[in-house]
C-alpha positions, 0 to 999 in steps of 0.5 A: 666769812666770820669773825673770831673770838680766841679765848682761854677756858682755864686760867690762861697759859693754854697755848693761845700764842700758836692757835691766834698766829695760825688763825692770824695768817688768814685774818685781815685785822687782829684785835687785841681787847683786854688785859695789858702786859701782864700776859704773853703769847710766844710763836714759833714761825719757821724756827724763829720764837717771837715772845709778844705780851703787848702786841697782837699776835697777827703783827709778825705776819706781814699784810695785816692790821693789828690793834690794841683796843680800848679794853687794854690798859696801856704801859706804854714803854713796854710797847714800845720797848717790846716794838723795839724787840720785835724789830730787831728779829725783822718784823716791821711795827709802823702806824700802817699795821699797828692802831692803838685806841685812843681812848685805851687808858695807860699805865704809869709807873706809878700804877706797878709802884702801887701794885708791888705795895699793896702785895707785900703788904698782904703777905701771905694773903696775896693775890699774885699780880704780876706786880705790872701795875694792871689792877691800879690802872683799872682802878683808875680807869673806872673811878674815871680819872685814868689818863688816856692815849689820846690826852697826850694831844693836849699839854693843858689837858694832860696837866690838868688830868695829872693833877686830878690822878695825884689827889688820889695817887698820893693821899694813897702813897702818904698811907703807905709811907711811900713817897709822893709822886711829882706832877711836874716829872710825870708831864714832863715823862708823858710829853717826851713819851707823846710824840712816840704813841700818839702816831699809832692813836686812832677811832679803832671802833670806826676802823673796825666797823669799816673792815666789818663792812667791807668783808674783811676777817677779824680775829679777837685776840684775848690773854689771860683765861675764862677762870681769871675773869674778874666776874666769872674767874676765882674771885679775888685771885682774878685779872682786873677785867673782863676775859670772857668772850662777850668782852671781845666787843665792848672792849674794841668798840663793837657789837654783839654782832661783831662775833661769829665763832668762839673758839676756846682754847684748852690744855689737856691738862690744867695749869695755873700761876699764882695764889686761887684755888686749883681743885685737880692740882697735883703736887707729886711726881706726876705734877712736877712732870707735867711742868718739865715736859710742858715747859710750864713756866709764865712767858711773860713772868718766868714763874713756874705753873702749878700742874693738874689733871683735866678739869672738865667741871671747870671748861664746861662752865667756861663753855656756857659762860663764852658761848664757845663754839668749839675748843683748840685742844692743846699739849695733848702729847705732853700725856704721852706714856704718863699711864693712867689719866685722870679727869675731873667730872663734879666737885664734892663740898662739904659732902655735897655735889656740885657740877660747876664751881660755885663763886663763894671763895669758901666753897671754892677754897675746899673743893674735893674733884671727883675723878674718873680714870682714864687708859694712857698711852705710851705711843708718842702723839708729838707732830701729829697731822691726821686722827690716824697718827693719833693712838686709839686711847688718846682718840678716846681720851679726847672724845670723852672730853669733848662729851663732858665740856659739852663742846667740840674740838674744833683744832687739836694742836700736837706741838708748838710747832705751828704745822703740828695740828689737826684741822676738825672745823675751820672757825673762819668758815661759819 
């Protein structure tokens, strides 16, 4: 039985919420190991929209272990308001079927205080944070002054980490103008906030060595997509962690070995939120009707998408870069009877070819795709169950994707409607 990593091979949004929850029925435990909750995930089940940015997906379905892993950076009040949500629409959230790290690092209001500073103060040269606070937070964690889950055990040691946090946090907010941060207000916050989080805190490393061991199936759940990555995405208009595939071990406390199967979630076509550079976006008619039929605006954040052709170029090096065994293709009857379709396969610069997106931001920044054209359809692909209720043009307009990401469809999703896929390879099966 294999072990699961989701990824998105763009720059997220690509429909991760229904692929995780289908595949989450037949797991034992889903991890979530990266980002915070500055992305979100929403599934249908049965007609019912359940809207998640913090939790993993497998916790609507009963039976199951989820966990937020020590990759995650923690606001502790939108998971538990977001618990709170998802209770009221039935869904039992206990310490039974629901681990938080206890060495996950938290995000404070001071950390989304700091990170809505700093944007405005850019202006125009902005990144498009969510403004949540994610970025500060990892900031922290890496200058290893962060506060932990588990640091809530210990007045003395909660007050002491507090003090060292300030010494940064306001020396920063004094250059801002902004006004200084209380340690006294912040303890008292976190020690009413204890004995609410610290019931889900536990070694979920050792947790999860010990479903490995015992045969049970993990699915690693990421957010955010492989161009947002802060190592291999459209650096600096990137997440503040690793996305990619390789950080599904690291950021739950296992090894390389833990993964068996990366599948890459895909849009048919490619959007983006926020600043970056977007090489096939298309800001005509055809761009605004992608966005209406996709319904492409942020779950989390409500901001509209940015729309564009298929970038081949781009998944294919997200293919090298996760090892994805195979692609989730999604939203391919979003295309219906658009008519002609278009479908990166290189990059011009400067008079130059390129087959993969170079890092310099310059470079990046004046991208020119070089298209090929593809027949449309005008016949309707929603709710397909089988190859054969799909039109021969839309068959053909996959195959050729498959050949130039170098990677198969492994699903092929017609709707948000959980049902509506066609099963190609089944990645639990390896």
């Amino acid at each position: 039985m294999a072990n699961v990593v989701v990824v998105g091979s763009q720059w997220g949004d690509e429909g991760k919420g229904k692929i995780v929850d289908w595949l989450s029925e037949r797991a034992d435990v889903v991890v979530r190991f990266q980002g915070g909750h500055n992305a979100g995930h929403t599934l249908v089940i049965d007609g019912v929209t359940y809207k998640l940015s913090m939790l993993p997906s497998g916790v609507v379905r009963g039976g199951k272990l989820s966990i937020i892993g020590n990759g995650v950076v923690l606001d502790p009040w939108a998971l538990l308001n977001e618990i709170t949500k998802i209770q009221e629409q039935g869904v039992d959230v206990t310490p039974e079927n629901l681990r938080i790290a206890d060495n996950a690092p938290l995000i404070l209001p001071l950390h989304s205080n700091l990170d809505n500073a700093r944007e405005e103060a850019l202006g125009k040269a902005k990144i498009g944070t969510t403004g949540r606070g994610i970025g500060p937070a990892y900031e922290d964690k890496v200058a290893r002054r962060a506060i932990r889950v588990g640091d809530l055990a210990d007045r003395d040691v909660l007050g002491d980490k507090i003090d060292k946090l300030l010494f940064h946090h306001n020396a920063l907010l004094r250059g801002l103008g902004m006004a200084e941060v209380d340690a006294s207000g912040l303890q008292e916050l976190l020690e009413e906030l204890a004995p609410k989080l610290l019931p889900f805190a536990s070694p979920v490393w050792k947790i999860l060595d010990e479903a490995r061991k015992s045969g049970k199936r993990i699915l690693y759940e990421g957010a955010q997509g492989t161009m947002l990555d802060i190592d291999h995405g459209t650096y600096p208009f990137v997440t503040s962690s690793n996305v990619v595939a390789g950080q599904a071990a690291s950021g739950s406390g296992q090894g390389p070995g833990a993964i068996d199967y990366v599948l890459g979630i895909t849009k048919a076509y490619t959007t983006r939120v926020g600043s970056g550079p977007f090489p096939t976006e298309l800001e005509d008619e055809i761009g605004t009707t992608l966005g209406e039929r996709g319904h492409e605006f942020g779950t989390v954040t409500g901001r509209k998408r940015r729309c564009g052709w298929f970038d081949a170029v781009l998944v294919r090096q997200a293919v090298k870069v996760n090892g994805i065994n195979g692609i989730a293709l999604t939203k391919i009857d979003v295309l219906d009877g658009i008519g002609d379709l278009k479908v990166c396969t290189g990059y011009r610069i400067d008079g130059v070819d390129f087959d993969y997106l170079p890092a310099s931001s310059v470079q990046q920044a004046n991208v020119e795709p070089i298209y090929e054209t593809m027949e449309g359809w005008d016949e309707s692909t929603e709710g397909a169950r089988s190859w054969a209720d799909l039109p021969a043009t839309a068959v053909k307009y996959i195959r050729r994707i498959e050949e130039l990401i170098e990677a198969p469809v492994s699903l092929l999703s017609t709707s948000p409607e959980r049902e509506d896929s066609i099963l190609v390879h089944d990645p639990f099966a390896d």
